[in-house]
C-alpha positions in Angstrom: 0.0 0.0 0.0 1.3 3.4 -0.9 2.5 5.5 1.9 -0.9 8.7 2.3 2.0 11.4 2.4 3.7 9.9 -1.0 0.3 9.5 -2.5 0.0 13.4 -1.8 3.4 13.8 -3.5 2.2 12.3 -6.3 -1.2 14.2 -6.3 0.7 17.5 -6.2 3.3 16.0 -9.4 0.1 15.5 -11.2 -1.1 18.8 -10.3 1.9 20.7 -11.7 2.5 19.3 -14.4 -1.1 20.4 -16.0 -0.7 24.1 -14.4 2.8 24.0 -16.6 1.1 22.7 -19.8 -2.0 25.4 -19.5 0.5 27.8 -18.6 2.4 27.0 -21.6 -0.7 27.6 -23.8 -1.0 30.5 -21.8 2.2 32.2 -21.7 5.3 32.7 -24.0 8.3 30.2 -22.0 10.1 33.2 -20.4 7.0 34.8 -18.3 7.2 34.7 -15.0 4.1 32.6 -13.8 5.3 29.7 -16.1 8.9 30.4 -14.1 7.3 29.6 -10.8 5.4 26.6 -11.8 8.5 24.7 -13.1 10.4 25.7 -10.2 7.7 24.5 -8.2 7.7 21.3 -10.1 11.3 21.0 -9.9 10.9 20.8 -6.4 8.2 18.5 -6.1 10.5 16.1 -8.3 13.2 16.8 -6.1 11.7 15.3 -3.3 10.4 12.3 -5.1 14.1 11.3 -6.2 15.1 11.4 -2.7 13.8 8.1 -2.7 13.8 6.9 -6.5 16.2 7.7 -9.0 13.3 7.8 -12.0 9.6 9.2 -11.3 6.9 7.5 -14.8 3.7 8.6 -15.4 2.5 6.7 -17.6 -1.4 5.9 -18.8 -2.3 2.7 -18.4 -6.0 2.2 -19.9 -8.3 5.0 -19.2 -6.1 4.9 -15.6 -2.9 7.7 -14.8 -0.5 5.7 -12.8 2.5 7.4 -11.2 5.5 5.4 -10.0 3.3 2.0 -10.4 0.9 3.4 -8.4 -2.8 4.1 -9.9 -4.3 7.6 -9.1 -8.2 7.8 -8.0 -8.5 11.7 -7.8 -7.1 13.3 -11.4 -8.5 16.6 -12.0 -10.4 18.0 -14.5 -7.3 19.5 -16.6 -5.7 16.8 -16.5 -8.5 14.3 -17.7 -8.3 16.3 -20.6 -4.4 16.3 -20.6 -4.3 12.1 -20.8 -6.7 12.3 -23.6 -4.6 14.6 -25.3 -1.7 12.1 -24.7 -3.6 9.3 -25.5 -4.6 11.0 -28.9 -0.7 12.0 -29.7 0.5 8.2 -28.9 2.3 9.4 -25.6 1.6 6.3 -22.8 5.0 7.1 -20.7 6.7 9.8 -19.3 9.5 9.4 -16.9 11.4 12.1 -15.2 15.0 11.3 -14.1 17.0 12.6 -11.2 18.9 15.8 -12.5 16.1 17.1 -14.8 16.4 21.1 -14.7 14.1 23.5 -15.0 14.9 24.5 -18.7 14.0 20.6 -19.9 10.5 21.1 -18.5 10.0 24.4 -19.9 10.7 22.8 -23.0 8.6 19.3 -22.0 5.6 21.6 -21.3 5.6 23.5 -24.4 5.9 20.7 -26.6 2.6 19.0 -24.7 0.9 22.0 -25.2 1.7 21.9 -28.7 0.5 17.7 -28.8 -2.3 17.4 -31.8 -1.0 20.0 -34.0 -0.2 19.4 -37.7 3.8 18.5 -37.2 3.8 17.4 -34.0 2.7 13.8 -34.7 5.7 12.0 -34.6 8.5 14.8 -32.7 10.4 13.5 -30.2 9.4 14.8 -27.0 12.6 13.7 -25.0 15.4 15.2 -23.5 18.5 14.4 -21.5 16.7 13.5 -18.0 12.7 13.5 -19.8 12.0 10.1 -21.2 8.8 10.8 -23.4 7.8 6.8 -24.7 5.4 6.9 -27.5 3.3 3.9 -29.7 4.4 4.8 -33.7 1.4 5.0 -36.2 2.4 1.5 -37.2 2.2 -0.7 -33.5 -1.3 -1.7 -32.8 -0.4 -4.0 -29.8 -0.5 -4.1 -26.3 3.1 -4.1 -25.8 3.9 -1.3 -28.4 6.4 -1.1 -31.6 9.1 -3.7 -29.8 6.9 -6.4 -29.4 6.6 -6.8 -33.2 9.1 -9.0 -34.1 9.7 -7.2 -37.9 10.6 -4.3 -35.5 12.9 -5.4 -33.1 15.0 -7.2 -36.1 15.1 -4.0 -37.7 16.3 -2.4 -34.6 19.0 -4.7 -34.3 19.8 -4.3 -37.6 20.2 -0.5 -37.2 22.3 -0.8 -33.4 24.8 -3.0 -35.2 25.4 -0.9 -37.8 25.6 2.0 -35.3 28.3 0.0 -33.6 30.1 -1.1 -37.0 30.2 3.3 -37.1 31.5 3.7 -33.7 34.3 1.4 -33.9 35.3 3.1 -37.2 35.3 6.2 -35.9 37.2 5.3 -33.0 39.9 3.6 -35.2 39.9 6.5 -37.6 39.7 9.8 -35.3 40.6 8.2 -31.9 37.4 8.0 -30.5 34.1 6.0 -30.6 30.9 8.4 -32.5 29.0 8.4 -29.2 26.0 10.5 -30.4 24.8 7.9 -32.4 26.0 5.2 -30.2 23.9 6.5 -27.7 21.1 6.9 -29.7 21.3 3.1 -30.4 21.4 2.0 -26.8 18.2 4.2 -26.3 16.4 2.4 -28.8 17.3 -1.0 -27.3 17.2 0.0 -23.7 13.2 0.9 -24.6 13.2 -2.7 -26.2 14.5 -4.1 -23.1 11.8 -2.6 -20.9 9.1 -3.0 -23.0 10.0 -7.3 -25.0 13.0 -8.1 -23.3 12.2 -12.1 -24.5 11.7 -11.1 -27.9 15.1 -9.0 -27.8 17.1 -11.1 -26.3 15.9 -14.4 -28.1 17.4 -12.3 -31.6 21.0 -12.2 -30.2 20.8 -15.7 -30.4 20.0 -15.6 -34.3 23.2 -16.9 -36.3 22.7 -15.3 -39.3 24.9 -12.0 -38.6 28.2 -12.8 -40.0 30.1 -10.1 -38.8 30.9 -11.3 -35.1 32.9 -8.0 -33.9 29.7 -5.7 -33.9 26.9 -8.5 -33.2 29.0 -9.3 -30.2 29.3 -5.3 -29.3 25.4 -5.4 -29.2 24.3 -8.7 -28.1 26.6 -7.8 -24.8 24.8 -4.5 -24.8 21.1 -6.2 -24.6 22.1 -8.7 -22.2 24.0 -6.7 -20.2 21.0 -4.6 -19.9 18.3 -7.3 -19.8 20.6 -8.5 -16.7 20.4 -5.2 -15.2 17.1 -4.4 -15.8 15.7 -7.8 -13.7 18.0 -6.0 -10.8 15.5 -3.1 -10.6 18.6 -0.8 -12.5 16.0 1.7 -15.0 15.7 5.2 -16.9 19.5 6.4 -17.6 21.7 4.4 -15.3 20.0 1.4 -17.6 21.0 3.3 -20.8 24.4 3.9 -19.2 24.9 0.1 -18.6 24.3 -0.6 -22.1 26.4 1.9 -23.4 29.3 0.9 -21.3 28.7 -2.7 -22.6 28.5 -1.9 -26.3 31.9 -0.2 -25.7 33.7 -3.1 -23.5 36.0 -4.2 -26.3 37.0 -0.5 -27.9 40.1 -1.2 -27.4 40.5 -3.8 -30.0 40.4 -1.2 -32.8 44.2 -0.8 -31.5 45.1 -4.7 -31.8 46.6 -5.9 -34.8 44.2 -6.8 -37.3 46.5 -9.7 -38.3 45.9 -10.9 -34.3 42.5 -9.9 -33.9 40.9 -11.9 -37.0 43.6 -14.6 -36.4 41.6 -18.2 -37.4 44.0 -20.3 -35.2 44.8 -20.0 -31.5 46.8 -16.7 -30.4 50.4 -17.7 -29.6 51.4 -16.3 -26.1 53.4 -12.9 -27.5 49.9 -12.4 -29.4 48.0 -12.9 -26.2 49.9 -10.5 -24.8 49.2 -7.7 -27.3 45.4 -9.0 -27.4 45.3 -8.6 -23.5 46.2 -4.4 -24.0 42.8 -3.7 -25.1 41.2 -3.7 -21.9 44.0 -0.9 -20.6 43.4 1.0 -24.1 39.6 0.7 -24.2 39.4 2.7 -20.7 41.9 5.0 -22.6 39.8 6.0 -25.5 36.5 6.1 -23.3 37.7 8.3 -20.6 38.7 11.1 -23.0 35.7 10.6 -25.5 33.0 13.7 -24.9 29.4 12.6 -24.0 31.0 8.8 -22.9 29.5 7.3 -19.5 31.8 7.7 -16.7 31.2 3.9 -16.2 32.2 2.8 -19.5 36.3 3.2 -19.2 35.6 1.5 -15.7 33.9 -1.5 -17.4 36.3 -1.3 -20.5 39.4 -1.8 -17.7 37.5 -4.3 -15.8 35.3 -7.0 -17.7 38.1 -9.7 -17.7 39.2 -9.4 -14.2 37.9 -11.7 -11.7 36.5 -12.4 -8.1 39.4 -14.6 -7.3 42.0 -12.3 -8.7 42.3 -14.2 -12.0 41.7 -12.6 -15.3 43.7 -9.3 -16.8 45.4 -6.8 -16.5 47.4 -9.4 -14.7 49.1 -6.8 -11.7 45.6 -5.1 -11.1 43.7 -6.1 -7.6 40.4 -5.2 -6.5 38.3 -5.3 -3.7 35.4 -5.6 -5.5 34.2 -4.4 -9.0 31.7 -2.3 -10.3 28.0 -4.1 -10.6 28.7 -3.2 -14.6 31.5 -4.9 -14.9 30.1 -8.1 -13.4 27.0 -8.0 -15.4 28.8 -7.3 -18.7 31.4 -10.2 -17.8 28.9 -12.7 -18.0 27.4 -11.4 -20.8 30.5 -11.4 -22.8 31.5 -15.0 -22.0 28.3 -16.1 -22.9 28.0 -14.3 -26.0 31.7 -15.8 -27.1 30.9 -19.0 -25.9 28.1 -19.3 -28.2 29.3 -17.5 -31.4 30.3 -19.8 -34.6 33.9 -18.4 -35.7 36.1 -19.7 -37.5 38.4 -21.1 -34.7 36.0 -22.0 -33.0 32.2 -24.4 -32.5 29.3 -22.2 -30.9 29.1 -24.4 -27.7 25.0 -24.6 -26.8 23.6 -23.2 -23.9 23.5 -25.5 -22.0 26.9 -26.3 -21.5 28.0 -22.2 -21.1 25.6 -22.1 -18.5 27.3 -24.9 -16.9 30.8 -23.3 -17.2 29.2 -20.1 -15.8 27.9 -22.2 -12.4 31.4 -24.3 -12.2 32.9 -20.9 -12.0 30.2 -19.1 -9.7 31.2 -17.7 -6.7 35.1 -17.7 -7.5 35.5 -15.8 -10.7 32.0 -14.7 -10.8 29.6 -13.4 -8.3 27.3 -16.4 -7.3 24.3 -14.1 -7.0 24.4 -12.9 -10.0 25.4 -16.0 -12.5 22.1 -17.7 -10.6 19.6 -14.7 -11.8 21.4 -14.8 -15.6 20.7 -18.9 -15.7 17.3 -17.7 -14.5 16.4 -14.5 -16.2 17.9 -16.6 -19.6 16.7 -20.5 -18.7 18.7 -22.8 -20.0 16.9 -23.3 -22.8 16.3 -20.0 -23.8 12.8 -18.1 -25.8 13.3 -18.5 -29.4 15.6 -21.7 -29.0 15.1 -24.8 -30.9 14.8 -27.5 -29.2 14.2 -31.6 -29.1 11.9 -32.9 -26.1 11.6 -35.9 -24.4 8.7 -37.5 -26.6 10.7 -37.1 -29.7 8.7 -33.8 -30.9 10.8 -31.0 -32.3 9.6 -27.4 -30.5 10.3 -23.5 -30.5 10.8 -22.4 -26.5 8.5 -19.8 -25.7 9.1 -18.8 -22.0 11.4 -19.8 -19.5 10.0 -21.3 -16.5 12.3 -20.6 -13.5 11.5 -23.6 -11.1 12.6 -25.9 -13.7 14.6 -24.9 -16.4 14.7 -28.1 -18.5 10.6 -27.5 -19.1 9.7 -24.2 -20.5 6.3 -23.1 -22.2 6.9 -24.2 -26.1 5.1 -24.6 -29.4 5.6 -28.3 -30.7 6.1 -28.0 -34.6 7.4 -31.5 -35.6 6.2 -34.7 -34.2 7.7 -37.8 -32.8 7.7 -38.8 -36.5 9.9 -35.9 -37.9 7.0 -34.7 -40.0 5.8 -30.9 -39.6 2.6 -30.5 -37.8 -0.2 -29.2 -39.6 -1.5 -27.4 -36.9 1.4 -26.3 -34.1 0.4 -26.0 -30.7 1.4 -25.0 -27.4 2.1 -27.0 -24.1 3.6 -26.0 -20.3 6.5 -28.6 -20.2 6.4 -28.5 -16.1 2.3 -29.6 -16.3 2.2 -33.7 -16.8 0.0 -34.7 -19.5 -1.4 -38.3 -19.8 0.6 -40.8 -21.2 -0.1 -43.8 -23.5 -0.8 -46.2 -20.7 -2.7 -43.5 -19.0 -0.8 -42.2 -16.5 0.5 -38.9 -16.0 3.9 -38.1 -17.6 6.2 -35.2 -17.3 8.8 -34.4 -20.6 11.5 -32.4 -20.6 13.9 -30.6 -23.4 16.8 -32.8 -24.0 18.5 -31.0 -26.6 18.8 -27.6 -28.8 18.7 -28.4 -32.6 20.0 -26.3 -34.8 16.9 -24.2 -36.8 18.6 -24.0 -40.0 17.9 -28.1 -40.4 14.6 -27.4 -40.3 14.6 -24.3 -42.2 12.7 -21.9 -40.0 13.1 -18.9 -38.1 12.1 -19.2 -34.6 11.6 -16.2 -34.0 8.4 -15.7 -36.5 6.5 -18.3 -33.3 7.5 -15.7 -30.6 5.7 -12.9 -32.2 2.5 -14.9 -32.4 2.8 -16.4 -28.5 
């Protein structure tokens, strides 16, 4: 139950925000009444982050709903503000700790301005204002990232933003953070909103270029990882960013070393082990750069136990991003196809992640990865007990070796006419009549079968 003298916080949020958007219709942005109200609401926000580093409102049905919690008493003004929001697409808006008076100035004139011919599709954000909006296009529940055409065009689009960055960092010195960041945005919103469908793409193997799928498939599950910790609004973003830019450094290896097919003699290990030191280098002195991402650049091959590089470096402890991007990265390498090496399924890295937990990687947090990913992962192929070939649909924590799936092929090999969906960890009645409980006992490769798994997510 909400706390009376939050709910009053809240209240007065609600309150101020539609005196700043009449006053914006009102008033030019420099008058003084519209002055007072934003320092007023600056305040009020002030207060709130005390306690929370990210205030939402958001619109959830006909409902306003601040901070998860559902409002009863909503004022005249601003019934008619959530129906102008609801009109313009605009379901979210989330203030972040930091936001200045100047950014809702600007956040109230442009809601003032919602429903006018230009306006339609303008982005309403700014550097702490997070404005989330449903495009023209999205007709669902979950908005444009849970349609699967979507989210494979936005992954599209971040690798190509990180083929840009590590250009420009090999060219000019330093990574094009601008768009970068622009990138991470996009996919920390995915995150939020489909994180299955999102992360279930990272697992696709038909990316050939392996330097900048692995720069975002570390960035989604590094995030995806964070977000299940309760980490949101920028510190998510910054999380991600730091992960895209973990390996940087590599644009200063040899290219001769780093595309190497055979196994790195020790005086090439040596020169591949400097991008960790030369990765925090080009981050720290890049303009608009995290300050976390040189520190997880330095740190995501060191180790609880000490183990890892740079070899003379100790800590203490390291930084949560570090950790979280670690296990990412391993992961991600463990199950890439390159030319030196087999994609190992997952499975078996999730097994090398547990035989390690607690020494080189913080117990806590390998256990939520196996759970958040199951160890059969959404959007995995996969063979089951009875024979039947089937798509994984959601992980189910208690018992990782029986997800939700869709059965496509039957015992027999043959494609099923009609696919259909069963809960693994239910028992179903066997042949002599009693009940029976299958299990996945393998992952099969999707290109035998020529499908795409993904296209089944979209329609769970």
């Amino acid at each position: 139950m909400t706390d009376p003298s939050r709910l009053i916080l809240y209240e007065d949020l609600l309150r101020r925000i539609a005196a700043g958007v009449r006053a914006a219709q009102l008033y030019a942005p420099d008058h003084p009444l519209v002055a007072r109200n934003m320092a007023a609401l600056v305040g009020g926000l002030s207060t709130l982050h005390q306690q929370q580093p990210s205030i939402a409102v958001g619109i959830v049905g006909a409902e306003l709903v601040v901070a998860d919690t559902p409002m009863q008493k909503v004022s005249a003004s601003m019934t008619d503000l959530i129906r102008k929001l609801k009109d313009s697409k605009v379901e979210r808006i989330a203030f972040e700790r930091g936001v200045t008076q100047g950014e809702l100035v600007a956040l109230m004139q442009n809601l003032s301005r919602l429903g006018h011919k230009g306006d339609a599709e303008k982005d309403l954000s700014s550097t702490h204002v997070r404005v989330g909006r449903l495009t023209v296009e999205d007709g669902r529940k979950d908005g444009i990232v849970s349609d699967i055409a979507a989210i494979k065009q936005m992954y599209s689009n971040a690798v190509a933003a990180a083929e840009v960055a590590w250009e420009s960092a090999s060219t000019e010195g330093i990574p094009d953070a601008p768009a970068a960041l622009k990138t991470v945005e996009g996919l920390a919103e995915a995150v939020t909103q489909n994180r299955t469908a999102l992360m279930a793409l990272t697992a696709m193997r038909s990316y050939d270029n392996y330097t900048f799928t692995h720069m975002v498939n570390v960035s989604i599950l590094t995030m995806a990882q964070a977000r299940a910790l309760g980490v949101e609004g920028k510190l998510l973003r910054e999380f991600g960013m730091s992960a895209l830019m973990h390996d940087i450094g590599k644009v200063r290896t040899p290219k001769e070393i780093l595309n190497k097919p055979e196994k790195l003699t020790d005086e090439e290990f040596v020169i591949m082990r400097r991008h960790v030191v030369d990765g925090a280098e080009i981050l720290r002195r890049t303009p608009e750069m995290p300050v976390l991402a040189p520190v997880v650049a330095f740190e995501h091959h060191l180790r609880l136990d000490g183990s890892g590089y740079p070899f003379t470096v100790t800590r203490d402890s390291l930084n949560l991003g570090s950790m979280l991007c670690a296990i990412a990265d391993v992961y991600d390498a463990m199950r890439s196809q390159r030319t030196y090496q087999q994609a190992y399924p997952s499975d078996r890295i999730l097994a090398v992640l547990k035989r390690n937990e607690g020494a080189q990687m913080d117990q806590h947090l390998v256990r939520r990865f196996v759970q958040l990913l199951g160890i059969y992962p959404p959007g995995n192929l996969v063979k089951l007990s009875t024979g039947e070939i089937a798509v994984v649909l959601h992980v189910h924590a208690p018992d990782p070796h029986r997800p939700r799936v869709r059965v496509l092929f039957g015992a027999d090999g043959r494609r099923l006419d009609l696919s259909f969906e069963r809960n693994l960890w239910e028992p179903r009645q066997g042949a002599d009549g009693e009940d029976a409980l299958d299990n996945v006992v393998s992952p099969v490769d999707p290109a035998d079968h020529d499908l795409d798994p993904l296209t089944f997510l979209e329609t769970a």
